[in-house]
MARKOLKOL-782700 format. One record per residue (C-alpha): residue in one letter; x, y, z. Coordinates in steps of 0.05 Angstrom, whole numbers, padded with zeros to 5 digits, m for minus. Layout:
! MARKOLKOL-782700
<A, <X, Y, Z>>
...
END
This chain:
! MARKOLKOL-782700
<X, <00834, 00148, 00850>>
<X, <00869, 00082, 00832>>
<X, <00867, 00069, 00909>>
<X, <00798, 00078, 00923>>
<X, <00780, 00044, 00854>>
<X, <00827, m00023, 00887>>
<X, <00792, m00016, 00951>>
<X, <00734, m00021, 00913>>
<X, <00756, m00090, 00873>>
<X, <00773, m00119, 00924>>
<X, <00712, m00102, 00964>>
<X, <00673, m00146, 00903>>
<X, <00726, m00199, 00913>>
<X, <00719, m00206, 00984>>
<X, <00640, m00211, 00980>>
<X, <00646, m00261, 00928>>
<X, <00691, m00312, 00960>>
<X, <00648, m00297, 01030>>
<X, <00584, m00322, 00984>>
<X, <00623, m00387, 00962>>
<X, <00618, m00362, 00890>>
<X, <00672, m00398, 00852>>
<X, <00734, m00363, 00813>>
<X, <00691, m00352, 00753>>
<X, <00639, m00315, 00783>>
<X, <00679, m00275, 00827>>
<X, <00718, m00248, 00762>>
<X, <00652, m00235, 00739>>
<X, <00630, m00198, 00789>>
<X, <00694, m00152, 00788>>
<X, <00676, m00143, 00712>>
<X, <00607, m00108, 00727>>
<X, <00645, m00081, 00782>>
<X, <00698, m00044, 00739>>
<X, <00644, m00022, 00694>>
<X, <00598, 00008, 00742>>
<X, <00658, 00042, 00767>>
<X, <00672, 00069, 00700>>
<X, <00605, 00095, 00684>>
<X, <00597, 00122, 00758>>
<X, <00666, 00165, 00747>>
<X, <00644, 00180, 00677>>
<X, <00582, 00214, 00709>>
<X, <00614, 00236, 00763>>
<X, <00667, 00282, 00723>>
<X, <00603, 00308, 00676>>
<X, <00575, 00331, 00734>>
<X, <00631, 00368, 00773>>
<X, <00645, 00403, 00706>>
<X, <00574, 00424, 00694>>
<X, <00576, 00457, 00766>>
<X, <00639, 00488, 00754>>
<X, <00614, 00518, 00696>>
<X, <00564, 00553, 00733>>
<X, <00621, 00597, 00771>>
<X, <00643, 00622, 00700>>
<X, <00621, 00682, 00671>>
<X, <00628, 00705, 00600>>
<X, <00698, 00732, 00571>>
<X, <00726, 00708, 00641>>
<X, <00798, 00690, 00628>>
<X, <00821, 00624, 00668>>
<X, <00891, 00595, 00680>>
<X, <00900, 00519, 00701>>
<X, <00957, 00471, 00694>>
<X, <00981, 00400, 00678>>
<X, <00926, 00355, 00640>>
<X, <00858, 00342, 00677>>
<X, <00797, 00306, 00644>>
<X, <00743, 00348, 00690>>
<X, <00788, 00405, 00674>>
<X, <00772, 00392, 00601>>
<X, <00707, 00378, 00606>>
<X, <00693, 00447, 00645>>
<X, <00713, 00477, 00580>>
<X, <00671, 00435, 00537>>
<X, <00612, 00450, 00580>>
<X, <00623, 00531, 00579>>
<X, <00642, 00521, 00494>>
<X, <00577, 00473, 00495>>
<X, <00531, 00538, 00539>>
<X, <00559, 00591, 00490>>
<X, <00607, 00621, 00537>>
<X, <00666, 00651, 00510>>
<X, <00729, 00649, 00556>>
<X, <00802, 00652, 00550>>
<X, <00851, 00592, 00576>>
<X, <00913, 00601, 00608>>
<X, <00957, 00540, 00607>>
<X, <01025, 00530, 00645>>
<X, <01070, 00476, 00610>>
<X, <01074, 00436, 00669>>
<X, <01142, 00404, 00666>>
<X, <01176, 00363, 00662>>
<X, <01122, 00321, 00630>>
<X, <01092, 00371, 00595>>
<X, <01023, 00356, 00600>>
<X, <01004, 00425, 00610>>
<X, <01022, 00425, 00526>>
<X, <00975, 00375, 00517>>
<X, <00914, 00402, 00544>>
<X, <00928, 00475, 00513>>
<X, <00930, 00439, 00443>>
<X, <00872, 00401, 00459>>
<X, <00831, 00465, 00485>>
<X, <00849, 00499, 00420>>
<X, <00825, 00449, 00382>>
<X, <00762, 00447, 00414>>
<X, <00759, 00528, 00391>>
<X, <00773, 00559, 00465>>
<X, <00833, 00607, 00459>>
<X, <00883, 00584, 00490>>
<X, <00954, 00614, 00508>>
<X, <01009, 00563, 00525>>
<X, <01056, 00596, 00580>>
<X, <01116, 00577, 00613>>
<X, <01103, 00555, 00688>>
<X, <01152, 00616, 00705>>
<X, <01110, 00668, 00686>>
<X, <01051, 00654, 00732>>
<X, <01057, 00709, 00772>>
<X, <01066, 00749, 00705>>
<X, <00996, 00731, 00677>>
<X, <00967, 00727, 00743>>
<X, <00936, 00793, 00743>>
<X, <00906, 00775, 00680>>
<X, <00867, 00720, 00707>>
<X, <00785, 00723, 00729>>
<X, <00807, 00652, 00763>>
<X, <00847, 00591, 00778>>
<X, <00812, 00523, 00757>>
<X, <00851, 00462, 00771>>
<X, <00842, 00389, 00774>>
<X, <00880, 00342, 00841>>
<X, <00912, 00282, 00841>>
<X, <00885, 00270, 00917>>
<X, <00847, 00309, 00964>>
<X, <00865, 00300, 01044>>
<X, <00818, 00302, 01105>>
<X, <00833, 00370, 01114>>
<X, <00826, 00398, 01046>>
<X, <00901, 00398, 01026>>
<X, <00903, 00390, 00951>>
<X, <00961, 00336, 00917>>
<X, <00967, 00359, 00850>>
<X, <01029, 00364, 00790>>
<X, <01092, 00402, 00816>>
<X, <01073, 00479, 00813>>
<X, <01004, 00475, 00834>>
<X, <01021, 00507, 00904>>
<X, <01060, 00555, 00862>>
<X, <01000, 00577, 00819>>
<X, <00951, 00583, 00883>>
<X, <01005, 00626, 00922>>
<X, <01008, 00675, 00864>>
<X, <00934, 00672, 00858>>
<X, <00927, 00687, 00933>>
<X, <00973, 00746, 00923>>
<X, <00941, 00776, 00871>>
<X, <00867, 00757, 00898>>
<X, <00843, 00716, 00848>>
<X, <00796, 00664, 00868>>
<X, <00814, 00581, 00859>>
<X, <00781, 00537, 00850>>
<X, <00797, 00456, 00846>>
<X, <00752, 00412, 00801>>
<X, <00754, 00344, 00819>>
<X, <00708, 00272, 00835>>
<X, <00698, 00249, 00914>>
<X, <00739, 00178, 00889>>
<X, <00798, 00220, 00901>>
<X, <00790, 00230, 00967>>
<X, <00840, 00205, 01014>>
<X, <00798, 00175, 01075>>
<X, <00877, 00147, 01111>>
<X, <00888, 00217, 01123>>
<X, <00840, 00222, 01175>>
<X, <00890, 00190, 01222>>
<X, <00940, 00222, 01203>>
<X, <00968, 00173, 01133>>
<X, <01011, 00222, 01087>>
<X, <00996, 00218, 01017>>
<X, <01058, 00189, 00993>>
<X, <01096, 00248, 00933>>
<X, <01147, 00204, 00894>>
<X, <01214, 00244, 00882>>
<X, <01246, 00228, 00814>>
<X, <01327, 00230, 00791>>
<X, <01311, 00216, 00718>>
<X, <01349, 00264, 00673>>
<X, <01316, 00231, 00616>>
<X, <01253, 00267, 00639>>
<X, <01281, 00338, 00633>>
<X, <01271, 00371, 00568>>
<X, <01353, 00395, 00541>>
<X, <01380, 00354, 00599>>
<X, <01370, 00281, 00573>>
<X, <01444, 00272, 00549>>
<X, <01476, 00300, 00608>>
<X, <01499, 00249, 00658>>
<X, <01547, 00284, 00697>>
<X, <01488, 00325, 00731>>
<X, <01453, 00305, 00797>>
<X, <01376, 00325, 00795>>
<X, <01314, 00317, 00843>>
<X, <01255, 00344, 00822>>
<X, <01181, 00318, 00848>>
<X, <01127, 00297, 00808>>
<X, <01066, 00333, 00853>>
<X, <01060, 00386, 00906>>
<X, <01013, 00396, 00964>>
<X, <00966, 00464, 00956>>
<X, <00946, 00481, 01034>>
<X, <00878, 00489, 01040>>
<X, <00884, 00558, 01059>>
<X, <00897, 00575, 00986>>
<X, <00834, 00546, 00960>>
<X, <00768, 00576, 00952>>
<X, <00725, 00516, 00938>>
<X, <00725, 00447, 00922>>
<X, <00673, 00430, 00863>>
<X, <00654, 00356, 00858>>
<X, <00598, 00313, 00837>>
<X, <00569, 00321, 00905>>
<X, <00570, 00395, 00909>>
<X, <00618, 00463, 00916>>
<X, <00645, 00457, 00987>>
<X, <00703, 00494, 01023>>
<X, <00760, 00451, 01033>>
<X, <00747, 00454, 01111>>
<X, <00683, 00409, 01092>>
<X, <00719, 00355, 01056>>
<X, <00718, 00323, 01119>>
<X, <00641, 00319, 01131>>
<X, <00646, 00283, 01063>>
<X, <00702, 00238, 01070>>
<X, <00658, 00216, 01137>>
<X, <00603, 00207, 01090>>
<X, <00629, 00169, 01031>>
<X, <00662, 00123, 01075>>
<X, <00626, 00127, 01137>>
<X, <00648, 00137, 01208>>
<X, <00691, 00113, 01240>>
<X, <00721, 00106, 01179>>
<X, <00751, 00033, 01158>>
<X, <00822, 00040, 01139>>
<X, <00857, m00023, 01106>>
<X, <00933, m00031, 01076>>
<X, <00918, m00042, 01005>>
<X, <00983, m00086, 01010>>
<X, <00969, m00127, 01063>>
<X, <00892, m00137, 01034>>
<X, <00923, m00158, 00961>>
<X, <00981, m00206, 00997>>
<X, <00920, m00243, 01043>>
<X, <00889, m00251, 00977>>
<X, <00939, m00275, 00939>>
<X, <00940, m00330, 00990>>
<X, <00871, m00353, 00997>>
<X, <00869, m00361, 00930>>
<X, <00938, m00390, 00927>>
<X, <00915, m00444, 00970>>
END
């Protein structure tokens, strides 16, 4: 999202300095800029929840992972409709944010059981469904989420239970058309790990997201609709048009930087 959001920015930056607008205007125009963008993600997440909530039905039981804001609001909307349902939440280490959103879910009044990401498979016969959030969504449908979201689908796959990924179009990753990996950053921190943060004389290597193949995912829900992840590209083609416009954020920021400079 933070990519797309950039591309964005600078798009308003770029169409100011075309106009002649001076430094002051430009910055003002990224200000409505950033909160259009705001309102239009805003919106954007009510509404993917809201159609999520339509593929829940009452006393379904519903396992997810890691923290995700349409996640959460899914659950709001089904606790706002009346539904009653039953959250599953893995810890998702080693941040933990899986602990965050259980707490947060229980709050709200949804029961909610906090599980260890090990015992997936475990509870998966439990579930009525899989409802996760994405970090980034390729050109073919593959889903970049927290480490263990590939995990989660598999075992859902095995055990036939239906998942489902809630997320907006801005995460939508129109470089992969031609072929641009989303980039998965590896980490060596053993300050991250949880009972490991005094040991130095360990090596570890752990990533901080996985990639879900599309294969293992039933539907997409976003703000423009429940598609299959075989579709993603129809969209990508028309969010962004087609051919599609690829630009190094990089090499946009560093011409930038010198305009201005000069």
């Amino acid at each position: 999202m933070l990519f797309n959001v950039m591309k964005r920015m600078l798009d308003y930056i770029e169409s100011g300095m075309r106009m002649g607008a001076s430094k002051s205007e430009v910055a003002k125009m990224v200000e409505e800029g950033v909160g259009a963008m705001r309102r239009e993600i805003e919106n954007a997440i009510s509404l993917a929840a809201t159609l999520g909530a339509r593929r829940v039905r009452e006393n379904a039981s519903l396992l997810t992972c890691s923290y995700s804001r349409v996640v959460k609001m899914l659950f709001s909307r089904l606790k706002s409709e009346g539904k009653r349902v039953r959250a599953f939440v893995t810890e998702s280490r080693p941040g933990g944010e899986g602990i965050r959103l259980a707490q947060e879910l229980s709050e709200m009044g949804i029961e909610t059981e906090l599980i260890v990401d090990s015992s997936v498979r475990h509870f998966m016969k439990e579930m009525d469904m899989v409802v996760t959030g994405a970090e980034a969504i390729a050109a073919n449908g593959a889903v970049v989420n927290k480490v263990g979201t590939s995990l989660i689908a598999l075992a859902a796959n095995e055990a036939r239970v239906r998942t489902f990924v809630l997320t907006t179009t801005h995460k939508f990753s129109a470089e992969t058309i031609f072929g641009e990996l989303v980039k998965l950053p590896v980490m060596r921190d053993v300050s991250l790990l949880p009972g490991l943060e005094k040991r130095r004389d360990l090596n570890v290597c752990y990533p901080l997201f996985d990639v879900t193949p599309p294969r293992y995912v039933d539907a997409i829900i976003t703000e423009k609709g429940v598609v299959a992840p075989e579709a993603v590209i129809l969209l990508v083609r028309e969010l962004h048009g087609w051919p599609t416009e690829v630009h190094d954020l990089i090499s946009r920021l560093e011409k930038l930087v010198e305009v201005v400079g000069g």
